[in-house]
GUFI-805269 format. One record per residue (C-alpha): x, y, z; residue number from 0. Coordinates in pm, whole numbers. Example, Ala and Ser with C-alpha at 12.3 -4.5 7.8 and 13.67 -1.06 7.14 Angstrom:
// GUFI-805269
east 1230 | north -450 | up 780 | nr 0
east 1367 | north -106 | up 714 | nr 1
//
This chain:
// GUFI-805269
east 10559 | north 10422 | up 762 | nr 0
east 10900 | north 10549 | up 617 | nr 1
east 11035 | north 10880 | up 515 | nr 2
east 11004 | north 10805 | up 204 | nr 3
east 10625 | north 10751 | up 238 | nr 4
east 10628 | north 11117 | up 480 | nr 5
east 10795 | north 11280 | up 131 | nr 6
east 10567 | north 11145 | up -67 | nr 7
east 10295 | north 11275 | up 127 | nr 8
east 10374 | north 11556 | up 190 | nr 9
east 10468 | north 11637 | up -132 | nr 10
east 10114 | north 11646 | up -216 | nr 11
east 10038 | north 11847 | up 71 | nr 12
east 10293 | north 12129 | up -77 | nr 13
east 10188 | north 12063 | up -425 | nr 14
east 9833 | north 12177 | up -322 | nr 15
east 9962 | north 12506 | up -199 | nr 16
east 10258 | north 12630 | up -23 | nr 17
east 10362 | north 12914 | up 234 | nr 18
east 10664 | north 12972 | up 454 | nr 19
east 10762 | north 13004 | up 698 | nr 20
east 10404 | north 12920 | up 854 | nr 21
east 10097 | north 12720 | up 697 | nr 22
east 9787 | north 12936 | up 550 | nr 23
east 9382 | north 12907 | up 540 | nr 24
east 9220 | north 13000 | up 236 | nr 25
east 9189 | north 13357 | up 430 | nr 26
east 9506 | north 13403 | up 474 | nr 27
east 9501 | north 13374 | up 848 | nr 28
east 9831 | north 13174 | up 994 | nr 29
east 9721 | north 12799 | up 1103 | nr 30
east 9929 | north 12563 | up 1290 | nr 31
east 9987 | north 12177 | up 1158 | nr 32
east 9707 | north 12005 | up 1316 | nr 33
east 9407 | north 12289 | up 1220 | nr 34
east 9152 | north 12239 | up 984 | nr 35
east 9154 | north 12425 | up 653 | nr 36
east 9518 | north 12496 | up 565 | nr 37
east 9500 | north 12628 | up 212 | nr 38
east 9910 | north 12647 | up 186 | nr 39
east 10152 | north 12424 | up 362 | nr 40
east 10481 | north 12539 | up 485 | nr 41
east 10687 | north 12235 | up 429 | nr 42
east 10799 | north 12154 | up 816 | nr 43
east 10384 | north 12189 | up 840 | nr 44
east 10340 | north 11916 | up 549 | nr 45
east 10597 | north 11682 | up 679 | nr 46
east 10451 | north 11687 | up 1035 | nr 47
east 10106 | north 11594 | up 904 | nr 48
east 10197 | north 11366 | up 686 | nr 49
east 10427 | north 11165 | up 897 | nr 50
east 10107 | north 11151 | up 1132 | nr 51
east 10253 | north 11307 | up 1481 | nr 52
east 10565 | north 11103 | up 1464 | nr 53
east 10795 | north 11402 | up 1532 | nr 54
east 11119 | north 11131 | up 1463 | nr 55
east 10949 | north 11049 | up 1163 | nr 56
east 10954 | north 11343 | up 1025 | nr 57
east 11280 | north 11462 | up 1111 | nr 58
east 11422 | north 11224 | up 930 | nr 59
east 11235 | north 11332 | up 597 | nr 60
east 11311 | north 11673 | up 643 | nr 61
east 11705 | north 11610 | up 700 | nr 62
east 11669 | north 11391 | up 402 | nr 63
east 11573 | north 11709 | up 224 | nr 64
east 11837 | north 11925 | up 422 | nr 65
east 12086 | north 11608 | up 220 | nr 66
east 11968 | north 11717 | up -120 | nr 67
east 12061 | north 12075 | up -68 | nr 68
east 12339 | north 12002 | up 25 | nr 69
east 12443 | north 11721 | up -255 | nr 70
east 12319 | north 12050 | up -466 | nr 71
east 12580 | north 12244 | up -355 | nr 72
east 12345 | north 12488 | up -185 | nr 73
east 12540 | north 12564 | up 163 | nr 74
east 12195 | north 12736 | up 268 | nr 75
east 12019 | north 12566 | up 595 | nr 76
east 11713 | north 12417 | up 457 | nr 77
east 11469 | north 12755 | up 667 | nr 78
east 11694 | north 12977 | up 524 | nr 79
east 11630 | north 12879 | up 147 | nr 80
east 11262 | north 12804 | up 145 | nr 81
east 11252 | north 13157 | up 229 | nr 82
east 11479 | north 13284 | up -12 | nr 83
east 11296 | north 13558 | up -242 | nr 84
east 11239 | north 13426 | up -555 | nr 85
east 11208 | north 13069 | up -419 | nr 86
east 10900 | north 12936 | up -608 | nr 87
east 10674 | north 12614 | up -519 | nr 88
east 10812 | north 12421 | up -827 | nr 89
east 11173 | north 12498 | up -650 | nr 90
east 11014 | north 12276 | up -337 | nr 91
east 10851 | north 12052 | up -542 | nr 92
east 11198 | north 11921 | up -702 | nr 93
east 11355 | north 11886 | up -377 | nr 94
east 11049 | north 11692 | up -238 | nr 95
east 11117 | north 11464 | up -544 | nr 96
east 11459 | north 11438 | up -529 | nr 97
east 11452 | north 11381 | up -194 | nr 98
east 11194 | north 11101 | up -197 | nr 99
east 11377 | north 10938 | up -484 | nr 100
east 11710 | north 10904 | up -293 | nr 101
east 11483 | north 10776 | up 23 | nr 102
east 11342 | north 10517 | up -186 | nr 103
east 11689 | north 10427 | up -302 | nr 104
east 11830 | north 10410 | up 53 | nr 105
east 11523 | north 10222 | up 184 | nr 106
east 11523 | north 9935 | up -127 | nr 107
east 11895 | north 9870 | up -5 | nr 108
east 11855 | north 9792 | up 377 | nr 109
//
């Protein structure tokens, strides 16, 4: 698996429902990444599922999305703007993409 595939993944996880700083069930009740029934993801939640335990694995998707802030211009630690007020999923969901894009690119050159 690559960190591409990981932002991919949990992309979709995100795109299903999102929360930060900590992942939801449909109650509302806080859940941690490996419980059943999370409604809304928090996205260090998303990428640790979806890169399947592999704590390097997922570290390296999430700085690739720490990289796309900053190519953005945003000086902002990646915590500190998810929880920005204001910040909305679709915000997240272009940085997943953007993110995943420029891991694909990076990945199709080595």
């Amino acid at each position: 698996m690559r960190a591409s595939d990981v932002l991919r993944r949990a992309r979709e996880l995100v795109a299903g429902g999102w929360h930060e700083p900590m992942s939801l069930d449909a109650a509302g009740h806080i859940c941690a990444a490996d419980d059943e029934g999370i409604s809304r993801f928090s996205v260090v939640d998303a990428l640790a599922v979806a890169a399947q335990g592999d704590v390097p694995l997922a570290m390296r998707a999430e700085d690739e999305l720490a990289r796309q802030l900053r190519v953005a211009g945003v000086s902002l630690h990646l915590t500190r703007w998810l929880e920005v007020d204001g910040r909305t999923q679709a915000d997240v969901l272009r940085l997943f993409s953007r993110a995943h894009s420029h891991a694909v690119a990076g990945e199709t050159r080595t």
